[in-house]
OpenMM code with the backbone's topology and positions (N, CA, C; nanometers):
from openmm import Vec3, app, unit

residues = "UNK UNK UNK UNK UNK UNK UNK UNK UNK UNK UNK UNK UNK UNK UNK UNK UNK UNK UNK UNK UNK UNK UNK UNK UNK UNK UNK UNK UNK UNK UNK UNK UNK UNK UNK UNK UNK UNK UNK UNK UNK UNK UNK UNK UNK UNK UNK UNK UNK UNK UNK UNK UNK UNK UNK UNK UNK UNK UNK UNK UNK UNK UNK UNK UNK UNK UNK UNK UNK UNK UNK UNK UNK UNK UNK UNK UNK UNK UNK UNK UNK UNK UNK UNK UNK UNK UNK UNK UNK UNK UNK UNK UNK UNK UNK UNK UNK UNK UNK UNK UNK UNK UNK UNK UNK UNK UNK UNK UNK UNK UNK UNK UNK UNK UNK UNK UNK UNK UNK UNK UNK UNK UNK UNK UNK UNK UNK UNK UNK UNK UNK UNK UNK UNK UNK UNK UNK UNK UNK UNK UNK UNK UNK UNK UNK UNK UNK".split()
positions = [
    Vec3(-0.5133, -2.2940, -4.2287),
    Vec3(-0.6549, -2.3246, -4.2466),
    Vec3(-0.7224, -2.3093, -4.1115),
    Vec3(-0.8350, -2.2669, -4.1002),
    Vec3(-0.9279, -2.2607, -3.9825),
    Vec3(-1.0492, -2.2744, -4.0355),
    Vec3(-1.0940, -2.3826, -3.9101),
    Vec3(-1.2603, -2.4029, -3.9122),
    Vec3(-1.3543, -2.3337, -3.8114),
    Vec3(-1.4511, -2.2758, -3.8165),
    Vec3(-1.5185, -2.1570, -3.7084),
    Vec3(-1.6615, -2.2761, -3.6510),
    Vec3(-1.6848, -2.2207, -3.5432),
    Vec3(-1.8001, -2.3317, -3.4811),
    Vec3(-1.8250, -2.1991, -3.3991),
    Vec3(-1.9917, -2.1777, -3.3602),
    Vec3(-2.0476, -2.0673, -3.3146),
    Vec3(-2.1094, -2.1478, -3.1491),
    Vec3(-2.0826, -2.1232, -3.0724),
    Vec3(-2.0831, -2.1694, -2.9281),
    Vec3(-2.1103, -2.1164, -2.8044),
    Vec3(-2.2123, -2.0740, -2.7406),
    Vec3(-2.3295, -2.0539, -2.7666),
    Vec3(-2.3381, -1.9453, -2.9397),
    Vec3(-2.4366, -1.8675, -2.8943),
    Vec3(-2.4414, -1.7807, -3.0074),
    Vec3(-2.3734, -1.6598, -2.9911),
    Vec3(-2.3003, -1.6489, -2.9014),
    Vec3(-2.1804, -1.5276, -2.9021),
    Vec3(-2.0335, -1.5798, -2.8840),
    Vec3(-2.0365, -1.6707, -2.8983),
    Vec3(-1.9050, -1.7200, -2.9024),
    Vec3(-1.8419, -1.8252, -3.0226),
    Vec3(-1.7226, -1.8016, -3.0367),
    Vec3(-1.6604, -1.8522, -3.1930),
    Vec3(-1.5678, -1.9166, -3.1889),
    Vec3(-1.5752, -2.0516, -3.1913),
    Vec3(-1.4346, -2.1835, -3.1505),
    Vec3(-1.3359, -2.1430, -3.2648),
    Vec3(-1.2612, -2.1358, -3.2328),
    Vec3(-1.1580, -2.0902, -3.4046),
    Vec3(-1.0766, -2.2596, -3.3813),
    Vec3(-1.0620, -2.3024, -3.4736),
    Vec3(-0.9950, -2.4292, -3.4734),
    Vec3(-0.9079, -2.4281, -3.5842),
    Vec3(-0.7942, -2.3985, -3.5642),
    Vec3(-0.6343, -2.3800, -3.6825),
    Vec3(-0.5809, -2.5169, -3.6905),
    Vec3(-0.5502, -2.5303, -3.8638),
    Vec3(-0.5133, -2.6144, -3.8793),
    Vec3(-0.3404, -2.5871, -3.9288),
    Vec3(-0.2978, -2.6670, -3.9010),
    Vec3(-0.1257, -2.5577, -3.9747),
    Vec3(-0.0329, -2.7210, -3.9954),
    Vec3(0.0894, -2.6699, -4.0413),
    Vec3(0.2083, -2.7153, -4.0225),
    Vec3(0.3116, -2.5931, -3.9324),
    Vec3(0.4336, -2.6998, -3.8825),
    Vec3(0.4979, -2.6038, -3.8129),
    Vec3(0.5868, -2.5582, -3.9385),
    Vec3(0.6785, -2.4549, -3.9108),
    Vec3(0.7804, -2.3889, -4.0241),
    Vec3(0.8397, -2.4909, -4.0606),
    Vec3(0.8862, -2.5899, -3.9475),
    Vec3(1.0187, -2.6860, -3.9718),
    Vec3(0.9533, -2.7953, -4.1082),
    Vec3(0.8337, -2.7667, -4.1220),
    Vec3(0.7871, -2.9058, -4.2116),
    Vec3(0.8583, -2.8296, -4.3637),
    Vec3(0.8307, -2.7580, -4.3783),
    Vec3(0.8684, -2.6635, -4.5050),
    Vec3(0.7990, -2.6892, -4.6504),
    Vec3(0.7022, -2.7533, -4.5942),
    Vec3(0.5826, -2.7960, -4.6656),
    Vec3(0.4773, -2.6910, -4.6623),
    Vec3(0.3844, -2.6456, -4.7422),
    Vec3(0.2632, -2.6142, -4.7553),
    Vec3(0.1514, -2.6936, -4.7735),
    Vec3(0.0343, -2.6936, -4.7550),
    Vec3(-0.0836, -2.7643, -4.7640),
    Vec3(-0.0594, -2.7875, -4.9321),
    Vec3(-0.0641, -2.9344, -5.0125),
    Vec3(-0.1073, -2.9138, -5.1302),
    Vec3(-0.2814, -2.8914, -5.1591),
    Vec3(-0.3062, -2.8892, -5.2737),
    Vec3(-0.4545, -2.8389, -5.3374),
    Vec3(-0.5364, -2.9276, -5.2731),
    Vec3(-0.4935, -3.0688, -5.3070),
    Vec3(-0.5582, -3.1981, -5.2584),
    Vec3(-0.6033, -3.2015, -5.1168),
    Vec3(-0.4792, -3.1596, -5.0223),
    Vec3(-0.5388, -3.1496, -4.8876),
    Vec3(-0.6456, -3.0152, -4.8617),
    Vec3(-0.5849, -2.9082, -4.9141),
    Vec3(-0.7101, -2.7722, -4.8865),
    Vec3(-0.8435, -2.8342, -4.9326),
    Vec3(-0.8220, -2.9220, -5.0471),
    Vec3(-0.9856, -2.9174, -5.0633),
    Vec3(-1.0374, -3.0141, -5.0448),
    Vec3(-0.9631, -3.1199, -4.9295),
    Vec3(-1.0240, -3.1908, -4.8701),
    Vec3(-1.0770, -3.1675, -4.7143),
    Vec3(-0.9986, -3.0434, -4.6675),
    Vec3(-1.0709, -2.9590, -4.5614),
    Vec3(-1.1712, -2.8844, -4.5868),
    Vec3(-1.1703, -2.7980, -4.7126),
    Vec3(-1.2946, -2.7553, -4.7987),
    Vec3(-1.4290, -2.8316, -4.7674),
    Vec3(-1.3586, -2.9704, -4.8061),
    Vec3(-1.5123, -3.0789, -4.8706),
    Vec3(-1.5731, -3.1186, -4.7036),
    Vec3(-1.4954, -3.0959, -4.6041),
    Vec3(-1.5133, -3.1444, -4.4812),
    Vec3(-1.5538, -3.0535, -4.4100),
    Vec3(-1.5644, -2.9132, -4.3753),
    Vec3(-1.5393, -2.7915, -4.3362),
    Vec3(-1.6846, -2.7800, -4.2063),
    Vec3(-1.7721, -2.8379, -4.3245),
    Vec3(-1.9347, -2.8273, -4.2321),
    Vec3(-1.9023, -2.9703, -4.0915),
    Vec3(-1.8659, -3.0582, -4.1452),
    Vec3(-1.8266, -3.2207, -3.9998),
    Vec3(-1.7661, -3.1630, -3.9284),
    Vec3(-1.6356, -3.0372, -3.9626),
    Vec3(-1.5033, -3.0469, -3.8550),
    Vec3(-1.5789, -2.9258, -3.7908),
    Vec3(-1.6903, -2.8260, -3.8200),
    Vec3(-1.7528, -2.7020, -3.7273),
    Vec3(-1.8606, -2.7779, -3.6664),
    Vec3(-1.9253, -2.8841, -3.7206),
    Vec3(-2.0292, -2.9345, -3.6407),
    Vec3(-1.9664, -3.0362, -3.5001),
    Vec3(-1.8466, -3.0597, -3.5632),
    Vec3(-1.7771, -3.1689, -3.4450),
    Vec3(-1.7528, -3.1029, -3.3291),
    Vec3(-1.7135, -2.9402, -3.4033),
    Vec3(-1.6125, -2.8715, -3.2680),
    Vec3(-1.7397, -2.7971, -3.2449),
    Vec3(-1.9137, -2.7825, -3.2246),
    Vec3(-1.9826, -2.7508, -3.1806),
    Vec3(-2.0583, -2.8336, -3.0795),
    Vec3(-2.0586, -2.9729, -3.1397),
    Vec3(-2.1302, -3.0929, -3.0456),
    Vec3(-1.9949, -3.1070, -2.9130),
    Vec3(-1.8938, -3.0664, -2.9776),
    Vec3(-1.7468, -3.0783, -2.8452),
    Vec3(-1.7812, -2.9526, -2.7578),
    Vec3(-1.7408, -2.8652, -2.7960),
    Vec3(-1.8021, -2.6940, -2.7054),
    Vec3(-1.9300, -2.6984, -2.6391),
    Vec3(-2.0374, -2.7670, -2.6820),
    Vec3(-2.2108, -2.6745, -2.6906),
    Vec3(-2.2126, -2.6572, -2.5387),
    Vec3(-2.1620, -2.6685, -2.4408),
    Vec3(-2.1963, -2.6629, -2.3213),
    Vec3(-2.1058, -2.5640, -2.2580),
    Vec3(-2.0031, -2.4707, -2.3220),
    Vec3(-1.9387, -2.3960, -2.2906),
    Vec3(-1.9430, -2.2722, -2.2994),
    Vec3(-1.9582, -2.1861, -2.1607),
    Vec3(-2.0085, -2.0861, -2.0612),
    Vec3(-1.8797, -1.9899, -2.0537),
    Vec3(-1.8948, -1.8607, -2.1358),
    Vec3(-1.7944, -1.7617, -2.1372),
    Vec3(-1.7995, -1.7322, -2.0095),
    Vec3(-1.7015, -1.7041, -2.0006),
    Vec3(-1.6538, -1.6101, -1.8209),
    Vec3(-1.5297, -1.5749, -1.8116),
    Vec3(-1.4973, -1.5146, -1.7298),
    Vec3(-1.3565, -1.4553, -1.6676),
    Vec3(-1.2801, -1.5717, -1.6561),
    Vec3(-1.1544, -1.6015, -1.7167),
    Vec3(-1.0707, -1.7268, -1.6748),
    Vec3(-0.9699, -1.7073, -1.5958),
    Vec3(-0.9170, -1.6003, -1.5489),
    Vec3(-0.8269, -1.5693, -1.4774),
    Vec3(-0.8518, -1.6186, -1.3299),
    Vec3(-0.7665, -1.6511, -1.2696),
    Vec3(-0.7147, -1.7165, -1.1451),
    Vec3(-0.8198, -1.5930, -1.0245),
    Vec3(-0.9359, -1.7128, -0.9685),
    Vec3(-0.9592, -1.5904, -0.8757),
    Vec3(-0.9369, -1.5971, -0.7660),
    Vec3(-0.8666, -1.4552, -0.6781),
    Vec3(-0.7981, -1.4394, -0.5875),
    Vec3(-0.8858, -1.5864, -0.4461),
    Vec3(-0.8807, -1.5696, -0.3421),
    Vec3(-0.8803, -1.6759, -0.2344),
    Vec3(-0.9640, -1.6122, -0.1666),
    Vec3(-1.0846, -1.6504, -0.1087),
    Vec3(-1.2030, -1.5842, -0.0189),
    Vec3(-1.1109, -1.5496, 0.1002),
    Vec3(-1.1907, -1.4067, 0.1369),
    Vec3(-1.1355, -1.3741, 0.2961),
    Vec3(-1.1178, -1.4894, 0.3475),
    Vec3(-0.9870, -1.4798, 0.4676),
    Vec3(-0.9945, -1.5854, 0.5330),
    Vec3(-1.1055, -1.6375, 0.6589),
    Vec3(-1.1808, -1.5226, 0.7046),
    Vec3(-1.3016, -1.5550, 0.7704),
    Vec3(-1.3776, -1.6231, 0.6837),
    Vec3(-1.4190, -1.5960, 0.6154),
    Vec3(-1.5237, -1.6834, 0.4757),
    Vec3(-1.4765, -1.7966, 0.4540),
    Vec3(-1.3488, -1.8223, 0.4476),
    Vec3(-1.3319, -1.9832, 0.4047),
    Vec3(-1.3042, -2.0480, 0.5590),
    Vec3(-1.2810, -1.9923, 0.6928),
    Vec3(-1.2990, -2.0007, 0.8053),
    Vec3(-1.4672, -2.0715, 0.8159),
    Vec3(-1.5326, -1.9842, 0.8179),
    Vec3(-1.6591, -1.9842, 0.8107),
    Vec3(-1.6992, -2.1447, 0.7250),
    Vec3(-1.6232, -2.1238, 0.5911),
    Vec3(-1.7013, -2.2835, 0.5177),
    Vec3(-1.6554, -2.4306, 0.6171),
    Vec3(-1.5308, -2.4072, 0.6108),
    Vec3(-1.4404, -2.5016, 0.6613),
    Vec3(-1.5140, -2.5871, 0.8094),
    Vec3(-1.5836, -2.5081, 0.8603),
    Vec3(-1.6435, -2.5007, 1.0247),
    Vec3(-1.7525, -2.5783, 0.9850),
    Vec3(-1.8230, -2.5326, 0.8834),
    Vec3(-2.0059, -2.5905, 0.8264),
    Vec3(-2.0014, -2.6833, 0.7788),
    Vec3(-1.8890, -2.7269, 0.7374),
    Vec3(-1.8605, -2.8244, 0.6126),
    Vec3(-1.8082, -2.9213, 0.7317),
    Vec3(-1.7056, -2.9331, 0.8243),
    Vec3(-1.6442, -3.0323, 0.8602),
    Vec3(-1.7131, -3.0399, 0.9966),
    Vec3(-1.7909, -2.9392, 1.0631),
    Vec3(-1.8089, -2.9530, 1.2302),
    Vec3(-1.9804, -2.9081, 1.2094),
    Vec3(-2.0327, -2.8721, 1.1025),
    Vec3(-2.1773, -2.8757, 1.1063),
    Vec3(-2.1855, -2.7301, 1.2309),
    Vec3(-2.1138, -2.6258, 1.2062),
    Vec3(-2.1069, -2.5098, 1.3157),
    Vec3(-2.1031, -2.3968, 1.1683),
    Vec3(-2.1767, -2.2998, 1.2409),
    Vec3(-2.2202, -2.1593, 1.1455),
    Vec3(-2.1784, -2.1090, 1.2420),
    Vec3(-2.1250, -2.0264, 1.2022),
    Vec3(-2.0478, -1.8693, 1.2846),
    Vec3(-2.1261, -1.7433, 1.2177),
    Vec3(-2.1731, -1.6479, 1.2543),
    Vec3(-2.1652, -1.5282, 1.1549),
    Vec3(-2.0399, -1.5081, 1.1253),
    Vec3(-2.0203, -1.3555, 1.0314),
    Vec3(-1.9035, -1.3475, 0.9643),
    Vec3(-1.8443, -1.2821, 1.0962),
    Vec3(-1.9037, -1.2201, 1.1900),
    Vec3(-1.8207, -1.1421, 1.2908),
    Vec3(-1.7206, -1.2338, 1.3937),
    Vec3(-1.8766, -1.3206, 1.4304),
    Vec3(-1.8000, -1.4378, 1.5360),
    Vec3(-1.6885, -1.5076, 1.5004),
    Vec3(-1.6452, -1.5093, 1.3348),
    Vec3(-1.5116, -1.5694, 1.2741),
    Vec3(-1.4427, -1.5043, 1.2854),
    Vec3(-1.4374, -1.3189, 1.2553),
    Vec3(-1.3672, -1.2133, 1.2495),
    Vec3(-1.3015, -1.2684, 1.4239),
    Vec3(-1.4159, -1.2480, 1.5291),
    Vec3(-1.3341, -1.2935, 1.6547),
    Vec3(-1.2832, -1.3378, 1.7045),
    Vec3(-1.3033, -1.4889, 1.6299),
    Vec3(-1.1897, -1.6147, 1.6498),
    Vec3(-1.0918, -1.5999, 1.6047),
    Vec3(-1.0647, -1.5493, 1.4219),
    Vec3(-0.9558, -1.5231, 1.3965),
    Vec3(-0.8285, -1.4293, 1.4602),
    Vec3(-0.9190, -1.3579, 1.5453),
    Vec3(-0.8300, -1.2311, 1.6371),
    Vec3(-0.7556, -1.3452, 1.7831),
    Vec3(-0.8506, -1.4096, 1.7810),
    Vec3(-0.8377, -1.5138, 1.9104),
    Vec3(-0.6904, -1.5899, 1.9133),
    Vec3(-0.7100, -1.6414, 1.7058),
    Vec3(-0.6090, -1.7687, 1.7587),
    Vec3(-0.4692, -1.6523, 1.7162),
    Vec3(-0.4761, -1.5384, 1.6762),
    Vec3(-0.3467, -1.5019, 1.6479),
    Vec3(-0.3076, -1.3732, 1.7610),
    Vec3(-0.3728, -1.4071, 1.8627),
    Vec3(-0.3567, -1.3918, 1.9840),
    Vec3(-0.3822, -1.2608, 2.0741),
    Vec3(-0.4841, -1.2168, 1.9929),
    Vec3(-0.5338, -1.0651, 2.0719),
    Vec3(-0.5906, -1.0910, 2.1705),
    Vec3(-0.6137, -1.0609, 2.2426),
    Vec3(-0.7309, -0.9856, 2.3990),
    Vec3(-0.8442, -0.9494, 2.3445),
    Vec3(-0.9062, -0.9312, 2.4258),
    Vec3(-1.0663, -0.8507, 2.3693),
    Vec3(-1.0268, -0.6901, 2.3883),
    Vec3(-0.9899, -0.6606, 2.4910),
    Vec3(-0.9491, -0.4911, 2.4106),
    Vec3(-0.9196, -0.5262, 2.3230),
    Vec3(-0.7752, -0.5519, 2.2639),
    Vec3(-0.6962, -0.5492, 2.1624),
    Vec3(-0.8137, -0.5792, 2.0373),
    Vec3(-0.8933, -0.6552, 1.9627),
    Vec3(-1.0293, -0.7243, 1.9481),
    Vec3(-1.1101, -0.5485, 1.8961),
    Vec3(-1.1683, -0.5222, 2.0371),
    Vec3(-1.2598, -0.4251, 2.0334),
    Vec3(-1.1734, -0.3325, 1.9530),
    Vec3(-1.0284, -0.2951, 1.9993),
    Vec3(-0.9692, -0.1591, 1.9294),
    Vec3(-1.0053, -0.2354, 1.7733),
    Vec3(-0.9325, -0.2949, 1.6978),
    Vec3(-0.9474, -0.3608, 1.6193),
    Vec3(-1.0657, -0.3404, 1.5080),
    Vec3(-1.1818, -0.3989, 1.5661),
    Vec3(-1.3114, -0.3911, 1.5196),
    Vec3(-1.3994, -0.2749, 1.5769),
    Vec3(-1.3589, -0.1690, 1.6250),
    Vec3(-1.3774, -0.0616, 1.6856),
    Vec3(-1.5063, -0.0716, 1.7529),
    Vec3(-1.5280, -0.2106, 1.8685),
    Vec3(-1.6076, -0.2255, 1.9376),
    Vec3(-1.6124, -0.2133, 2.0953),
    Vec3(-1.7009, -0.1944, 2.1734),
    Vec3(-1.6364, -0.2316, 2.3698),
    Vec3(-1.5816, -0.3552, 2.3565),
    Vec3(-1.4860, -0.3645, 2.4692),
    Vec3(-1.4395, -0.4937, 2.4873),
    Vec3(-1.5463, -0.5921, 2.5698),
    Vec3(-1.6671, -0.5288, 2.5724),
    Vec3(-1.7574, -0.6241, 2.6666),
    Vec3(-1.8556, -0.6363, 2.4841),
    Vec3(-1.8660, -0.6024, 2.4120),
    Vec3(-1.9223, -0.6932, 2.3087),
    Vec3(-1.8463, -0.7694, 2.2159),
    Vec3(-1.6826, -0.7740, 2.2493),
    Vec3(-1.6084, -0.8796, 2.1978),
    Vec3(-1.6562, -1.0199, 2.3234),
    Vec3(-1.6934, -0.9896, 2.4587),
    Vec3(-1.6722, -1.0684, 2.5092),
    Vec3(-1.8177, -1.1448, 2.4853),
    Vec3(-1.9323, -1.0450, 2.4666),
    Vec3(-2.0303, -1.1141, 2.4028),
    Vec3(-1.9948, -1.1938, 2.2675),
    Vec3(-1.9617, -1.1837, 2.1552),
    Vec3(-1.9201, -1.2416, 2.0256),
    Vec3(-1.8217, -1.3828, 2.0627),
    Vec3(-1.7394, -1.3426, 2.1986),
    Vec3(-1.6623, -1.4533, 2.2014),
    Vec3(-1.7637, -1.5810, 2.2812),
    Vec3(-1.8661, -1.4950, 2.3984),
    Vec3(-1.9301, -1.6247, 2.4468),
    Vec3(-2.0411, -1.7049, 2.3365),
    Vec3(-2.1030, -1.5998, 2.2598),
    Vec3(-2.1632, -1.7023, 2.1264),
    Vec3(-2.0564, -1.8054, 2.0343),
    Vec3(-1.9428, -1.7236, 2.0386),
    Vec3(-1.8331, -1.8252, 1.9216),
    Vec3(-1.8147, -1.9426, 2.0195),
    Vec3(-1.7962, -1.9533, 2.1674),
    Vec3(-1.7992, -2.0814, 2.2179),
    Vec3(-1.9225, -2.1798, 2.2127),
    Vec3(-2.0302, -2.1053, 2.2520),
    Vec3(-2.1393, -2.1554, 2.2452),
    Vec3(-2.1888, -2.2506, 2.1434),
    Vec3(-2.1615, -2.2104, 1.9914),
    Vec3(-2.1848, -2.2605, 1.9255),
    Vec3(-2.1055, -2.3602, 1.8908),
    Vec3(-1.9825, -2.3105, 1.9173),
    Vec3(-1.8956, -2.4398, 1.9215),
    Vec3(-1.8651, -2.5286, 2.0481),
    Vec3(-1.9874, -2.5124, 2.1036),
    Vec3(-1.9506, -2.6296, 2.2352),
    Vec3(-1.8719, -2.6570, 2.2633),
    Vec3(-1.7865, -2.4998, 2.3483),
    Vec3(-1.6442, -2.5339, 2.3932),
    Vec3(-1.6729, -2.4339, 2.5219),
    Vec3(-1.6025, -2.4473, 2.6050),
    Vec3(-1.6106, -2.3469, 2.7094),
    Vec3(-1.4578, -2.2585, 2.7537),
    Vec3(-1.3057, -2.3092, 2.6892),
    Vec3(-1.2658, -2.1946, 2.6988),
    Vec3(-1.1816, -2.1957, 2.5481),
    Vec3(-1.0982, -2.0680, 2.6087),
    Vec3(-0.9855, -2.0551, 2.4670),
    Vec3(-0.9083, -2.1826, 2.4147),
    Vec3(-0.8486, -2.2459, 2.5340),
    Vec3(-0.7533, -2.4029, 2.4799),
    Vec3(-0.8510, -2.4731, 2.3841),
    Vec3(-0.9618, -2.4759, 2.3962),
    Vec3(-1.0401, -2.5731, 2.3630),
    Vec3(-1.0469, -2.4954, 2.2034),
    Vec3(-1.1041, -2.3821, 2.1973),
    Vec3(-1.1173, -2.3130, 2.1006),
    Vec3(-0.9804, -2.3199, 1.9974),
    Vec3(-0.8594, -2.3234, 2.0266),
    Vec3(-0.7482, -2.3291, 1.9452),
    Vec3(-0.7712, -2.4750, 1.8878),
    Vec3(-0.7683, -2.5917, 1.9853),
    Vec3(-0.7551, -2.6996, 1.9736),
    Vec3(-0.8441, -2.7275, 1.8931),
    Vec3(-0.9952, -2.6661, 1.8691),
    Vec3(-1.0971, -2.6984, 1.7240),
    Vec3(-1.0273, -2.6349, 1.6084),
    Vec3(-1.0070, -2.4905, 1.6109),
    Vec3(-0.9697, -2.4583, 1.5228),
    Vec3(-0.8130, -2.4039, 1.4493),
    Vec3(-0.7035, -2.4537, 1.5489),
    Vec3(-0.5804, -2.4318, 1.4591),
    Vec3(-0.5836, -2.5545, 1.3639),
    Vec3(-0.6314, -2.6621, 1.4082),
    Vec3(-0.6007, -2.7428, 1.2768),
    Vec3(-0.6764, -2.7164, 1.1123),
    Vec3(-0.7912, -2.6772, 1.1140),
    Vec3(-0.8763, -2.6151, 1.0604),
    Vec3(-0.7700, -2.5010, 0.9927),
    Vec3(-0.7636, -2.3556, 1.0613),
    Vec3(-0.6845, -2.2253, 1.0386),
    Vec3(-0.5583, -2.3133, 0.9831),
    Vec3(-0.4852, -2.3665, 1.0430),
    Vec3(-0.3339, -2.4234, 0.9663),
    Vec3(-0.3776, -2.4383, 0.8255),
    Vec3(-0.4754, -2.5394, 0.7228),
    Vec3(-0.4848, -2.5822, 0.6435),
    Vec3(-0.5283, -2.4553, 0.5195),
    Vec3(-0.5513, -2.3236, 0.6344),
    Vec3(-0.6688, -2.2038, 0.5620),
    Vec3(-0.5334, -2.1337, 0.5294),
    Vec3(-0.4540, -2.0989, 0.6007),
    Vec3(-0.3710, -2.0225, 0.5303),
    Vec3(-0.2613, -2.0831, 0.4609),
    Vec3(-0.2736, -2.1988, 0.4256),
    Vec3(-0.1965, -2.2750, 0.3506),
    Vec3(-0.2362, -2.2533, 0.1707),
    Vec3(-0.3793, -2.2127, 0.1826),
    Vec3(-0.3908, -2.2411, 0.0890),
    Vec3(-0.4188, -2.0365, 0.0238),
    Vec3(-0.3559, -1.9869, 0.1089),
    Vec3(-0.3243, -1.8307, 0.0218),
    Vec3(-0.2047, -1.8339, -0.0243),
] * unit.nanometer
topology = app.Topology()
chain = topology.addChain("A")
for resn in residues:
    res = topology.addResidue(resn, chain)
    for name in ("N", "CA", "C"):
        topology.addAtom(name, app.Element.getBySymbol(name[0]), res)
């Protein structure tokens, strides 16, 4: 037996009613047509239960770049905005590039990594690299924990 409930208006709750095999029973008459006599309560029930339910993609979605959740993690816990680059730079920072290394990288001079790196301090009111790990490996530890 199944009862149908329309949710928004493109979507269709299917609600099955069964026994398992092992019962070896079938529905008698009495019960079908007491789901019959009920049919409109059990689609209106499973519509007032649904009505607020928003089709979408349910599949598992992948994990924001790690600059991006870099980026939240910073706004959210230290009240600090990075652009997306100045994160791109830190992230090069704590896993231990140079600014050549940096510039090859992001195919920039190594004197506008060193610009990107003096704004990434700046904003984070730090003045060198120790300091810079020390804000953000604890931060980064927790980020790639969670890919």
């Amino acid at each position: 037996m199944a009862v149908f409930a329309t949710v928004p208006d493109t979507v269709t709750i299917t609600t099955c009613l069964g026994r398992d095999r092992s019962s070896g029973a079938p529905f008698s008459k009495r019960e079908i047509q007491a789901l019959h006599n009920n049919e409109r309560t059990l689609s209106a029930l499973a519509e007032k239960n649904w009505q607020d339910f928003q089709p979408g993609d349910s599949r598992p979605q992948p994990p924001a770049p790690l600059g991006d959740r870099l980026r939240e993690a910073l706004r959210r816990q230290h009240d600090i905005r990075l652009s997306p680059r100045q994160a791109e730079v830190a992230l090069f920072i704590l896993r231990g590039h140079s600014s050549l290394s940096i510039g090859l990288h992001l195919d920039v001079s190594p004197q506008t990594v060193k610009v990107f790196r003096r704004q990434l301090y700046a904003k984070c009111g730090i003045s060198s690299q120790a300091e810079l790990f020390a804000l953000l490996m604890p931060l980064f530890a927790r980020l790639t924990d969670e890919t």
